[in-house]
Each structure stands twice: as C-alpha cells, then as structure tokens.
Backbone as CSV, one residue per row, in Angstrom:
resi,resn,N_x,N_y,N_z,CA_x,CA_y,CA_z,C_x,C_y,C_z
1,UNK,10.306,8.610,-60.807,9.670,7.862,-59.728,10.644,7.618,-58.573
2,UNK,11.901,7.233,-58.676,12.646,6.929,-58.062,13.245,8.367,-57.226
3,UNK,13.526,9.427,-57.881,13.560,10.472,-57.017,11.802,11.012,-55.730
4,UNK,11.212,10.590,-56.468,10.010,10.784,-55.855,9.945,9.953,-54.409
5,UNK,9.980,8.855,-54.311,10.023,7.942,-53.492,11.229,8.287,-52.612
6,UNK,12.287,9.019,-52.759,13.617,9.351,-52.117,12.716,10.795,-51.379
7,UNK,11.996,11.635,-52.077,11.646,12.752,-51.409,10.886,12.147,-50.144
8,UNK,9.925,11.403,-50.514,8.683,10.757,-49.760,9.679,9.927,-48.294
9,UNK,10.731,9.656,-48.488,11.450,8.840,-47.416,11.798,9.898,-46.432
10,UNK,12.616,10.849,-47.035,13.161,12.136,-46.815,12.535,12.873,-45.932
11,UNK,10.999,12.572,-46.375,9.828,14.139,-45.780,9.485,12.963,-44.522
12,UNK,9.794,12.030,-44.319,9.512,11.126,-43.447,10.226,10.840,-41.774
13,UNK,11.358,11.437,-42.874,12.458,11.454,-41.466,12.622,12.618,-41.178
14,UNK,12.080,13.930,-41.255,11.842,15.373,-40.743,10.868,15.124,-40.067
15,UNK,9.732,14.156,-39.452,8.737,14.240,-38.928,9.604,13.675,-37.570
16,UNK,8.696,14.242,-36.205,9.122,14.750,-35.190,9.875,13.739,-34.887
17,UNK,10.941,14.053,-33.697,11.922,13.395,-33.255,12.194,14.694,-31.856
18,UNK,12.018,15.557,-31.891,12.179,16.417,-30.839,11.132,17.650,-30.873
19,UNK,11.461,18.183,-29.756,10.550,19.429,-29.618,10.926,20.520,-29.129
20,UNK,10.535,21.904,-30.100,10.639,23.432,-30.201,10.498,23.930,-28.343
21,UNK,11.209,24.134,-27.404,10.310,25.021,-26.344,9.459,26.152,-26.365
22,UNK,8.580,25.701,-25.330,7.473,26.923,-25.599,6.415,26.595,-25.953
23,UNK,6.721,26.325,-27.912,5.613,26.233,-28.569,5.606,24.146,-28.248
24,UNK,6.231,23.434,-28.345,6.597,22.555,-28.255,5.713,21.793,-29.585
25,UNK,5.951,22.390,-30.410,5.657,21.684,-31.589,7.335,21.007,-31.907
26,UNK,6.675,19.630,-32.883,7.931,18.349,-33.011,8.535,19.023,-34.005
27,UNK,9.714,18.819,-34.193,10.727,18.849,-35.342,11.994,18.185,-35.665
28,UNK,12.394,17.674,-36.691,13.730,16.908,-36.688,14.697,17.452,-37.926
29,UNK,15.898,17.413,-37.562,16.481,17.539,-38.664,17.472,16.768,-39.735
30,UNK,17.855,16.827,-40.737,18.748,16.059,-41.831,20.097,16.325,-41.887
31,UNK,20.424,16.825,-40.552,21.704,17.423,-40.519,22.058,17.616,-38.933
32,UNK,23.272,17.439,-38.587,24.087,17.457,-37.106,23.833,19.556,-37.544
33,UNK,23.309,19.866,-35.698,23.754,21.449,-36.005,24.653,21.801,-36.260
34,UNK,25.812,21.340,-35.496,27.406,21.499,-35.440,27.806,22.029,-36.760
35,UNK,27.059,21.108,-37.910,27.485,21.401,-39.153,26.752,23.174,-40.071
36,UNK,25.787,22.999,-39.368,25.217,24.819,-39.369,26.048,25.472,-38.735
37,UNK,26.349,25.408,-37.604,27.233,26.313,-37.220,28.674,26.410,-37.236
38,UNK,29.287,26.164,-37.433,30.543,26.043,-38.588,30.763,26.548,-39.609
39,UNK,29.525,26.426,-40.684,29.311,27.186,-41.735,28.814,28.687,-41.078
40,UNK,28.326,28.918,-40.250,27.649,29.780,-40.195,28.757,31.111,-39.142
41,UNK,29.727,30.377,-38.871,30.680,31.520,-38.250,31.969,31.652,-39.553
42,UNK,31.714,30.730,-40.423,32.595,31.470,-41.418,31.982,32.668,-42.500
43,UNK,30.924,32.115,-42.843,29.826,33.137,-43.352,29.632,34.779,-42.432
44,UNK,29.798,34.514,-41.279,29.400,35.600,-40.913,30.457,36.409,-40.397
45,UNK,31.813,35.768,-40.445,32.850,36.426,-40.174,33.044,37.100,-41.488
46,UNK,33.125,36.492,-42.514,32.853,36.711,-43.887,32.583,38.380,-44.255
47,UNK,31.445,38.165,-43.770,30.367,39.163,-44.229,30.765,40.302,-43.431
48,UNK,30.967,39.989,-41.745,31.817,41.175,-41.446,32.598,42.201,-42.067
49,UNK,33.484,41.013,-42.226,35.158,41.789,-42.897,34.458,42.746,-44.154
50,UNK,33.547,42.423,-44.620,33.164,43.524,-46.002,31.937,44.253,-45.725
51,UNK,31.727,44.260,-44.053,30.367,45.200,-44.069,30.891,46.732,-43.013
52,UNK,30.393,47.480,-42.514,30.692,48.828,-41.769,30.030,48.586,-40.488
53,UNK,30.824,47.725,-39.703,30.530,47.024,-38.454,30.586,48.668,-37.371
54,UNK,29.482,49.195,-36.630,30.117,50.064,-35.491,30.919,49.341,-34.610
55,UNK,31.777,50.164,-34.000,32.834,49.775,-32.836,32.062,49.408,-31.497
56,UNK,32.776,48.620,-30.888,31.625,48.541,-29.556,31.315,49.527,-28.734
57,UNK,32.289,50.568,-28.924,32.099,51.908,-28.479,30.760,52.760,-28.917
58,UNK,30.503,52.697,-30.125,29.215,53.309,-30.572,27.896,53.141,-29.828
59,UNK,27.534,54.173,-29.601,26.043,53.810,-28.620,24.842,52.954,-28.872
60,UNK,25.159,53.041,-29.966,23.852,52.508,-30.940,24.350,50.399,-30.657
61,UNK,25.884,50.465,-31.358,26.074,48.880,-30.953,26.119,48.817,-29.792
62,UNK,26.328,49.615,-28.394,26.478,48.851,-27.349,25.245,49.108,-26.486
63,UNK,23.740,49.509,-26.827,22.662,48.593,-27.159,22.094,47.979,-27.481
64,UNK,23.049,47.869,-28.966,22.126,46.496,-29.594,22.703,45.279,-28.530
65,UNK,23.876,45.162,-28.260,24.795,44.511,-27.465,24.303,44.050,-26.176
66,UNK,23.671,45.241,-25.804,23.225,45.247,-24.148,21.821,44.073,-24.317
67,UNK,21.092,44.852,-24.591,19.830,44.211,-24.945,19.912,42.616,-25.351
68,UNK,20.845,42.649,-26.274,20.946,41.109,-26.786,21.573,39.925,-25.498
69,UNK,22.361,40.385,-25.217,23.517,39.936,-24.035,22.432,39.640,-23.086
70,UNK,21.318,40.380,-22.556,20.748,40.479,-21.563,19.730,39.442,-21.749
71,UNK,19.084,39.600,-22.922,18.336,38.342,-23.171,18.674,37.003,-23.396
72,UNK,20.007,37.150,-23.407,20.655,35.673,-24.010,21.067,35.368,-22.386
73,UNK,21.565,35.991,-21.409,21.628,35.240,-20.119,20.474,34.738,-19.859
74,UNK,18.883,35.475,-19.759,17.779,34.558,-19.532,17.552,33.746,-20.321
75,UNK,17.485,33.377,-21.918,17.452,32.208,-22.420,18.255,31.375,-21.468
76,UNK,19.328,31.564,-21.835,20.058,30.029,-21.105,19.619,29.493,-19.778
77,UNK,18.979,30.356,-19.290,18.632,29.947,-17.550,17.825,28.962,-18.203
78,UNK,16.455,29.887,-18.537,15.356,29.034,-18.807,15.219,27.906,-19.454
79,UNK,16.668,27.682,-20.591,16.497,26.480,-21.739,17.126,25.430,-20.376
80,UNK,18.450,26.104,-19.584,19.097,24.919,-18.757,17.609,24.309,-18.179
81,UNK,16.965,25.292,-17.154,16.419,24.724,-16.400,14.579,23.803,-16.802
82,UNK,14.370,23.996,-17.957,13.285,23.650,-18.851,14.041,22.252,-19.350
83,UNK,15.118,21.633,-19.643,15.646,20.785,-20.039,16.538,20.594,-21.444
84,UNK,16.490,21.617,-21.910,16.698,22.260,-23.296,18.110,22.738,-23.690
85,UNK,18.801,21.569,-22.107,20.381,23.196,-22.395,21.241,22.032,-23.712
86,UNK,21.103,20.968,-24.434,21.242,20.806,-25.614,21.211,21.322,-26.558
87,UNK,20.179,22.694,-26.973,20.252,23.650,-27.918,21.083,24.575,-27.829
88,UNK,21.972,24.663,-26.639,23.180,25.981,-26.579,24.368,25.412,-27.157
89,UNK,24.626,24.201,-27.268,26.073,23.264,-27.667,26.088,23.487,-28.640
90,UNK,27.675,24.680,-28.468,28.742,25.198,-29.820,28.119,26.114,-30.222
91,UNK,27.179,26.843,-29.350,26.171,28.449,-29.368,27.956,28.950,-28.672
92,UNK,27.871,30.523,-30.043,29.221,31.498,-29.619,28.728,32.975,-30.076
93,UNK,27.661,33.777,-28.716,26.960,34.944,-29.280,27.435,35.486,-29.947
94,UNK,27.076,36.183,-30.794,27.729,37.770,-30.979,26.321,38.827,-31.796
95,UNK,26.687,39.772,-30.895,25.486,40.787,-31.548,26.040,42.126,-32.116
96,UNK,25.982,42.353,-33.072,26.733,43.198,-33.871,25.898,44.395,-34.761
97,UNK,26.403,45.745,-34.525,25.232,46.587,-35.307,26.243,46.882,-36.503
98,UNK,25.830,47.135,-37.937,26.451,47.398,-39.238,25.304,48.695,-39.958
99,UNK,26.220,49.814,-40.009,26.094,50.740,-41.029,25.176,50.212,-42.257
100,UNK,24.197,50.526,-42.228,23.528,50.364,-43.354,22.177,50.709,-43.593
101,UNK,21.518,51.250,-44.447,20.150,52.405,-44.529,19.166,51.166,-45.088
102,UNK,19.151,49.736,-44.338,18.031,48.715,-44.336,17.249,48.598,-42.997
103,UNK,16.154,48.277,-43.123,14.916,47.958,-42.260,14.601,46.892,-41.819
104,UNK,16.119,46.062,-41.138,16.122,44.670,-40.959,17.050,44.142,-39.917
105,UNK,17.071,43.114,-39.653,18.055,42.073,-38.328,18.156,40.736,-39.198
106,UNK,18.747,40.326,-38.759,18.878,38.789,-38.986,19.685,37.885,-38.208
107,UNK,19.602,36.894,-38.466,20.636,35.700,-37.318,21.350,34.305,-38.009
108,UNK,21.980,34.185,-37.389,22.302,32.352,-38.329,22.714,31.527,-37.361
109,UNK,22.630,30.221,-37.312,22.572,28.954,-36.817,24.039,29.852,-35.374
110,UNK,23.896,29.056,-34.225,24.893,29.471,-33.378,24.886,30.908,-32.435
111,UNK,24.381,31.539,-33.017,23.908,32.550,-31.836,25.030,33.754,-32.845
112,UNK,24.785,33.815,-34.034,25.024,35.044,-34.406,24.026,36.429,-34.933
113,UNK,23.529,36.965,-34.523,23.207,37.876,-34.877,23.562,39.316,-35.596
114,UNK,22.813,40.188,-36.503,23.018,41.211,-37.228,22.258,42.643,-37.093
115,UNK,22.239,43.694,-37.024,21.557,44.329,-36.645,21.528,45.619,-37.947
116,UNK,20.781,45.735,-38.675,21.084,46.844,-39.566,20.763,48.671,-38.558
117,UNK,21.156,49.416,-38.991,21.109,50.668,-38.166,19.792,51.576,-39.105
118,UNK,19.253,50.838,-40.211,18.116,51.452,-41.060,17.000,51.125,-40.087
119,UNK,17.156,49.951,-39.369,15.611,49.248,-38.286,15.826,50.559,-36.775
120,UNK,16.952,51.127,-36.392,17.141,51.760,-35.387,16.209,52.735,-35.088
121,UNK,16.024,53.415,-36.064,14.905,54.796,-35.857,13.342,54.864,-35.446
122,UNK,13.011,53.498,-35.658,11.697,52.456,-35.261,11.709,51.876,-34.077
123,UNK,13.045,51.941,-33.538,12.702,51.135,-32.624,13.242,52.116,-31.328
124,UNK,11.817,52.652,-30.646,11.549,53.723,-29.862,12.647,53.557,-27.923
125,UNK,12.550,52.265,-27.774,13.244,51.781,-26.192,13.518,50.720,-26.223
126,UNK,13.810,50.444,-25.238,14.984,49.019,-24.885,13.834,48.332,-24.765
127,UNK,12.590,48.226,-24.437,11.402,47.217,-24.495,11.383,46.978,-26.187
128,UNK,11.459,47.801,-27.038,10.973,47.836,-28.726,12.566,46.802,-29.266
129,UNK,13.609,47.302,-28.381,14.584,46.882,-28.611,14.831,45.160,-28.368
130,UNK,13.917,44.723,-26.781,14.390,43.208,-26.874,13.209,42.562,-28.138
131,UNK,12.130,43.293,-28.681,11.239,42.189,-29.486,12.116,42.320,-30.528
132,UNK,13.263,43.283,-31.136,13.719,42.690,-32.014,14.904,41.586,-31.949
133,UNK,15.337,41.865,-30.758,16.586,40.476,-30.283,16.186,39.578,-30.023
134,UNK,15.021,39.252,-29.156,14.130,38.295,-28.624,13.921,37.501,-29.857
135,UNK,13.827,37.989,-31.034,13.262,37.302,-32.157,14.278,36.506,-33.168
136,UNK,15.138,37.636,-32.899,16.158,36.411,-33.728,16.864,35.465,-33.072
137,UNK,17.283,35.751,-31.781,17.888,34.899,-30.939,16.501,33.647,-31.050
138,UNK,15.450,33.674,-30.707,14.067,32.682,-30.747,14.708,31.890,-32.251
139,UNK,15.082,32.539,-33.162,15.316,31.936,-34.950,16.443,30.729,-33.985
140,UNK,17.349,30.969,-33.416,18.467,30.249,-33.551,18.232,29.328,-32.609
141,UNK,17.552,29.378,-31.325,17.480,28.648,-30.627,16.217,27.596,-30.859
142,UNK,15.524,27.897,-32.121,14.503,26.857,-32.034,15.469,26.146,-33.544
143,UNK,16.552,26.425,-33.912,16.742,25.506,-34.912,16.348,25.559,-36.063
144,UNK,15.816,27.183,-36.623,14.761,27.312,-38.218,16.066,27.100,-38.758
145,UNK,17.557,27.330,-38.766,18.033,27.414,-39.853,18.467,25.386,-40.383
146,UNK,18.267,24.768,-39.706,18.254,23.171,-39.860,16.916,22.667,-40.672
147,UNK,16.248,23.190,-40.010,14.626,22.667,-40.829,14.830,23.411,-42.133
148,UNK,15.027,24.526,-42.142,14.937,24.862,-43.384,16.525,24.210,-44.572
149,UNK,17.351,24.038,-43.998,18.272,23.644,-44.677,17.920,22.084,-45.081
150,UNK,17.057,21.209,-44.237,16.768,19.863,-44.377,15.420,20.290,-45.237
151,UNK,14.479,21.218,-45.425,13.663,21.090,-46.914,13.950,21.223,-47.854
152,UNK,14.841,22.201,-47.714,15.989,22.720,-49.308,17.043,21.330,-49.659
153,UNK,16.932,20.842,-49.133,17.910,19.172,-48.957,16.880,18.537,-49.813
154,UNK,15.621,18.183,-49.252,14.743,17.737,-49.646,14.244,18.199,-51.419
155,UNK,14.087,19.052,-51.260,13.649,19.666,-52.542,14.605,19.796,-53.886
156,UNK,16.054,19.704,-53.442,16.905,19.670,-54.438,17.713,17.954,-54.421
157,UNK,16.976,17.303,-53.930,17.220,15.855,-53.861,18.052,15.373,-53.757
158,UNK,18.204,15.864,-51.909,20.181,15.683,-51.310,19.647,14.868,-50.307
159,UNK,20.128,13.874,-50.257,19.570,12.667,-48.993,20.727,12.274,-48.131
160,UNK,21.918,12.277,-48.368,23.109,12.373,-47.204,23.365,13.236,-46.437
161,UNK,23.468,13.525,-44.935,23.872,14.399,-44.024,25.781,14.651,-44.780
162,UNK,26.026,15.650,-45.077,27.202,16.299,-45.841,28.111,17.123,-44.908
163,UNK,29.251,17.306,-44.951,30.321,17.697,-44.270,30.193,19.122,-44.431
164,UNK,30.745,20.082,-42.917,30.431,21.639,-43.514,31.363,22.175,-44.481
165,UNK,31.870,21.381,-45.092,33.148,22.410,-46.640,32.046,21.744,-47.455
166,UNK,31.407,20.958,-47.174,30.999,20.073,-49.023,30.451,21.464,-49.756
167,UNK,30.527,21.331,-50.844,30.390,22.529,-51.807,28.755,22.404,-51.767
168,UNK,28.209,21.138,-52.344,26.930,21.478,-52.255,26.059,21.314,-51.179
169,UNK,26.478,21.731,-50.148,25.705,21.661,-48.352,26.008,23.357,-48.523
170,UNK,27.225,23.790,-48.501,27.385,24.713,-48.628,26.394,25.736,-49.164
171,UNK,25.838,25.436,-50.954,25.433,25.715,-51.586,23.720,26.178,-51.510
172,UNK,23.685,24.897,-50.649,22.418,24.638,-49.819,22.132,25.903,-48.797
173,UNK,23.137,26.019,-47.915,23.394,27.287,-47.244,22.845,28.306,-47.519
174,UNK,24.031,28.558,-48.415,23.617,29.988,-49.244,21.996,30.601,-49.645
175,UNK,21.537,29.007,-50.750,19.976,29.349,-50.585,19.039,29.833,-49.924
176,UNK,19.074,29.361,-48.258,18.489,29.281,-47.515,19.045,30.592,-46.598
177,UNK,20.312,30.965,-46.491,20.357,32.071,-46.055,20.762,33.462,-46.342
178,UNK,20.930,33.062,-47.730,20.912,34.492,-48.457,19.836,34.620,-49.603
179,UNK,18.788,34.078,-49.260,17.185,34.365,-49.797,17.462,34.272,-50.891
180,UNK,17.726,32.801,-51.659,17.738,32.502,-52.710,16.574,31.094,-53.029
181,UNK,16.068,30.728,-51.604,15.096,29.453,-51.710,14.000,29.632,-52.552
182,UNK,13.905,28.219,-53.079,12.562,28.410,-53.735,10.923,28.285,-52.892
183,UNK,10.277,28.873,-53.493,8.885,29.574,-53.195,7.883,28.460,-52.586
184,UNK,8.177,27.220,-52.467,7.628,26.067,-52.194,8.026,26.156,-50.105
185,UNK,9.130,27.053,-50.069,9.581,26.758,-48.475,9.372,28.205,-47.699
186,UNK,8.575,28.870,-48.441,7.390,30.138,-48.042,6.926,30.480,-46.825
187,UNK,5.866,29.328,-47.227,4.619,28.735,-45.602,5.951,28.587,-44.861
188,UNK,6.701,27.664,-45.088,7.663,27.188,-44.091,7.921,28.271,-43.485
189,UNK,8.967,28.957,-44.150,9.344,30.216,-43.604,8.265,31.084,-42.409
190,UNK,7.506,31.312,-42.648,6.194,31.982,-42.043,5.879,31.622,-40.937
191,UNK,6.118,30.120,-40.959,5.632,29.670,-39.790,6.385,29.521,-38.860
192,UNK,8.012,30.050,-39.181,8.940,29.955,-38.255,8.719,31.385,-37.774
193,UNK,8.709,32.569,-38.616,8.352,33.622,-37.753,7.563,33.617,-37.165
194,UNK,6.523,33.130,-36.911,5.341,33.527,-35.963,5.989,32.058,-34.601
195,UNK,6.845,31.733,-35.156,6.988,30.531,-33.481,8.161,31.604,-33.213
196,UNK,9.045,32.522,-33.561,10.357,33.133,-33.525,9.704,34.398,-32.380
197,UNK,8.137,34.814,-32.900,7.524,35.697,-32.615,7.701,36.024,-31.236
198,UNK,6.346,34.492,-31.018,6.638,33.888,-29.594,7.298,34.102,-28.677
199,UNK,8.574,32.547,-29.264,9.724,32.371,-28.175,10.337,33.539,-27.726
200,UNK,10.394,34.719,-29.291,11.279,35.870,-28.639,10.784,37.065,-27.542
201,UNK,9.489,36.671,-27.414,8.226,37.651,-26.636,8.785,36.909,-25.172
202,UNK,8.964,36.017,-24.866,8.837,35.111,-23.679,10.253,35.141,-23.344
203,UNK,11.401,35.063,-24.575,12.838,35.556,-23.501,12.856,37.088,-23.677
204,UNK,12.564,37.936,-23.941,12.736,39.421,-23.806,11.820,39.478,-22.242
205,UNK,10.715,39.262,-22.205,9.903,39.330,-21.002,10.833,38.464,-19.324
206,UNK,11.233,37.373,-19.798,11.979,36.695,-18.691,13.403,37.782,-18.790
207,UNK,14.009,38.473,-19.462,14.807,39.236,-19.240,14.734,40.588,-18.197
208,UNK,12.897,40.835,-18.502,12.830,41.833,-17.465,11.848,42.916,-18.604
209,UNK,12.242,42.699,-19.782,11.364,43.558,-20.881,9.833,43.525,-20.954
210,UNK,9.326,44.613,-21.313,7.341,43.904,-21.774,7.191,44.014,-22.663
211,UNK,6.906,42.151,-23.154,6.591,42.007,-24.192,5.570,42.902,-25.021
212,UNK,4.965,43.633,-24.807,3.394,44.400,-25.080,4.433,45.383,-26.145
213,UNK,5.622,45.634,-25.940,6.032,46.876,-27.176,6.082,45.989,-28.064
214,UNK,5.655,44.756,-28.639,5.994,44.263,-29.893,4.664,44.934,-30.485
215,UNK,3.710,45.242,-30.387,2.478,45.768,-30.406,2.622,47.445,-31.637
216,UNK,3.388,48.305,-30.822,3.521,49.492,-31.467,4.697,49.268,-32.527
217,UNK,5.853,48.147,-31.702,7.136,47.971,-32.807,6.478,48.155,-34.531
218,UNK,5.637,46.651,-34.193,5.398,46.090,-35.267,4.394,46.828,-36.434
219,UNK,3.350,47.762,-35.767,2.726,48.587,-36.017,3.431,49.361,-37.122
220,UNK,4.401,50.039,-35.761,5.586,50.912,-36.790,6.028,50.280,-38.022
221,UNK,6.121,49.378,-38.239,7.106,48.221,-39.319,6.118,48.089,-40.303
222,UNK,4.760,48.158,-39.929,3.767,48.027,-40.863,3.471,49.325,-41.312
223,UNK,3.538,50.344,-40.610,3.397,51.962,-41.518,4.586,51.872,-42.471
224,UNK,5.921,51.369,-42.209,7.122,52.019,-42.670,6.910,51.395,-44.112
225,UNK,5.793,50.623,-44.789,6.025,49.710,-45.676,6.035,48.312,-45.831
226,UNK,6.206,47.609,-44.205,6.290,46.374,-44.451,6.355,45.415,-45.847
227,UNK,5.307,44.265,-46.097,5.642,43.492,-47.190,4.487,43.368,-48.121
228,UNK,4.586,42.724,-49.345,3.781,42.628,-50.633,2.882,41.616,-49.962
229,UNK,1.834,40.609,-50.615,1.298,39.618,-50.253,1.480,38.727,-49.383
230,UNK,1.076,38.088,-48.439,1.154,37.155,-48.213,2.731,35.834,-48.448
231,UNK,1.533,35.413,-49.854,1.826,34.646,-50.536,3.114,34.737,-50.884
232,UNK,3.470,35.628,-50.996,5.025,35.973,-51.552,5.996,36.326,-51.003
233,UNK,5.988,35.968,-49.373,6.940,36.486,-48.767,7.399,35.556,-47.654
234,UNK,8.037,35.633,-47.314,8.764,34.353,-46.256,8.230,34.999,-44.472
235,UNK,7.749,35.974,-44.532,7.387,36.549,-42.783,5.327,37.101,-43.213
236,UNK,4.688,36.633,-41.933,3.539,36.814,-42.308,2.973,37.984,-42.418
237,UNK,1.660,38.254,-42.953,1.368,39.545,-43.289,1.073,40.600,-41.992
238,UNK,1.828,41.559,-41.917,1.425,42.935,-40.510,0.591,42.537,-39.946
239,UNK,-0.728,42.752,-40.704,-2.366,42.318,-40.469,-1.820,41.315,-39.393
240,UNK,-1.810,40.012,-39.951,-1.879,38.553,-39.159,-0.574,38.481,-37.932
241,UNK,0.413,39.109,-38.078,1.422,39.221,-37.104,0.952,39.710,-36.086
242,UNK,0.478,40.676,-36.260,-0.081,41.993,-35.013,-0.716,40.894,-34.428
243,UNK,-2.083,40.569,-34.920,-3.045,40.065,-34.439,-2.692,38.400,-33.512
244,UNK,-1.860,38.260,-33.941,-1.124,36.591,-33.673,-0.235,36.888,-32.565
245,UNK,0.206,38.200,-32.010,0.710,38.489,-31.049,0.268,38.716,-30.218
246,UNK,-1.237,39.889,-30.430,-1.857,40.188,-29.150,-2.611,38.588,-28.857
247,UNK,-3.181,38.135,-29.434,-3.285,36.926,-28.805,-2.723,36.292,-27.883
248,UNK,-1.389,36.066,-27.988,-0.337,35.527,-27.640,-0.287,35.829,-26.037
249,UNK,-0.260,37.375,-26.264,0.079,38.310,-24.902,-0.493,37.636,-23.712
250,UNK,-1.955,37.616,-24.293,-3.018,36.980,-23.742,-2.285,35.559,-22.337
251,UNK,-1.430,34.901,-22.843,-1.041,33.688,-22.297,0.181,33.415,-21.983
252,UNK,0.786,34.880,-22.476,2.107,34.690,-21.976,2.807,34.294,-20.922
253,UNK,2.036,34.986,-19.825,2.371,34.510,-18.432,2.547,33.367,-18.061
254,UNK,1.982,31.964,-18.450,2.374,30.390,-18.242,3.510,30.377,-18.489
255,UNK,3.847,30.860,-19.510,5.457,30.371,-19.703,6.807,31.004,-19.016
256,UNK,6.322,32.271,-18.196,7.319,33.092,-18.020,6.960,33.063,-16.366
257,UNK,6.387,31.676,-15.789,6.290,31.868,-14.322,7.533,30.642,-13.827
C-alpha cells in the first residue's frame, strides 16, 4: 500500500508543469535535464570509442552532418524566438554516421545523435534525409528522454531526483535507452514518436526541406519490414504513422509561418 500511494504521488508530479512546442501538450519531469545529459555524453562517447564511426570526410557522414547541422540552426531560431530557448541549455550537437548493416537512427538527451549506414539506402535525398534528423533532433528537444526516465523512476519505485554517477539513475538510463524498459511504457513510447514525427516535419521544413518526403520515406520503411504489432513495439504501426502524417501535412503551414 505504501509503495502504491508513493507511485500515485509520483504520477502526480509528472502532470503538467510545462509545455512541448508545437504540439504544446503539458509535461513535467522527475529529474533536472542537466542530469540526462551528462549521462548521456558519457554513454555516447562510450559507445563511440567501440563502434566504426565514418570520418567526417566520408560522404555519407558529411551528409548526415550537413542535413543535421542545417536543421539544428533552424530549431534554435525558432525555439529562441517562440520562447523555448530554455530547451537548448547544455545542448552540445553532434551528428555522427557508424558502419553498421541496421535500419535505424537514434538520439539521447543533449543533442546527440546516431545514424546507422543500414537506414542510408532508403533514404533517397536530402528532403528523405531531414525527416530522419528532423525526428530525432524533435526526440531531444521535446525532452522524451526525461519523461521517459521519470516513468521508469516511477515504475521501479525511485522517488528522489538522483545524481548523474548514482548507480541506480544510471541504471534507470540504461533501461530506457538501451531498450530494456518494461512493456507498461509502450503507449508512452508511441506517443512520443508521433509528437517527434511532427516537431521533426516542422524543423526540417523551416530548414528549407519538404516535409511531404516523410510520405515515400516512411512508405519505404514500411516495405523494408518495418514492425510486429502494435502492441508490442515502442514506435506506431506504418499503417497509423503514414496516415498521422499526411494529416499533419495538412496544417503544417501554421507553424512554419
């Protein structure tokens, strides 16, 4: 009972206190970012040193590079001048392509990004190219890796904001970003991609990109295999992505005038 009532306090103080741009849905978190990102440039320096990073010389990284770089100057305009330039504090880009025969990107708290060279062959031009930067850079700047680190807090019944060495914040980390969470923070997950979707449609487009190649990208991503159920996966189903985008398209323009 007593842990119960600690969750119930817990799920209480994640309810809004600030708001996502764009989508401007509320969110709060159980943790200073500072402390995500800290962890999250040792982790990813980490992971460097033992992965097959291309040189910046390689053509392949110094588009992923270009593209990313390019969208990350229009974020910042737009977050300064929207009111938002609080979400860049102790943001230190880096966009990096790594040798490897996977069908994926990823990002972590701070403005690091990953680029596998298995997603490259799919992705047809520098328009196909910002919906995949647009999207993870959107992950970091709306803060998924805090919300999700404050449910996994929640769920393993950690109620102190924790220092970035503590072993089990740390630990917490790991869960949450090396896809070890449990199946209860799913939906969660899901629903950050489709706001990641978004935001990243609206800074690729303010960069100068059209948003409209997320359309065939994603298409492509859904022939190549995409994912099992629904239910069982942390990003929503092709079907509902596609469709949740062209929508989107629909209204994009408010935000990008």
């Amino acid at each position: 009972m007593k842990k119960f009532i600690v969750l119930l306090v817990l799920s209480s103080i994640l309810m809004a206190c600030s708001k996502v741009p764009i989508t401007h849905r509320r969110q709060s978190n159980l943790m200073p970012e500072s402390n995500l990102i800290e962890m999250s440039k040792a982790q990813y320096t980490q992971f460097l040193a033992s992965a097959t990073v291309l040189p910046d010389s390689d053509p392949r990284a110094k588009k992923v590079a270009e593209v990313g770089n390019k969208i990350k100057v229009a974020t910042e305009k737009f977050l300064n001048e929207k009111g938002y330039s609080k979400r860049l504090v102790g943001f230190e880009w880096e966009f990096k392509t790594v040798e490897e025969n996977t069908v994926n990107a990823w990002w972590m708290p701070g403005g690091k990004v990953c680029v596998y060279t298995g997603i490259l062959p799919l992705v047809a031009n520098d328009n196909e190219m910002a919906v995949v930067m647009g999207h993870e850079i959107a992950h970091a700047i709306a803060r998924h890796g805090n919300e999700r680190m404050s449910q996994q807090m929640i769920i393993n019944g950690v109620g102190s904001v924790l220092s970035p060495t503590d072993t089990t914040q740390t630990s917490i980390f790991q869960q949450v970003f090396m896809g070890s969470a449990t199946l209860g923070m799913l939906k969660y997950g899901r629903n950050h991609e489709t706001e990641s979707d978004k935001l990243g449609l609206v800074f690729a487009k303010l960069a100068g990109y059209d948003p409209a190649a997320a359309i065939p990208f994603w298409e492509k991503m859904a022939a190549n295999g995409g994912g099992g159920p629904e239910i069982l996966s942390t990003h929503p189903s092709d079907e509902r992505r596609i469709a949740d985008i062209k929508a989107f398209l629909l209204e994009i323009d408010q935000y990008t005038k």
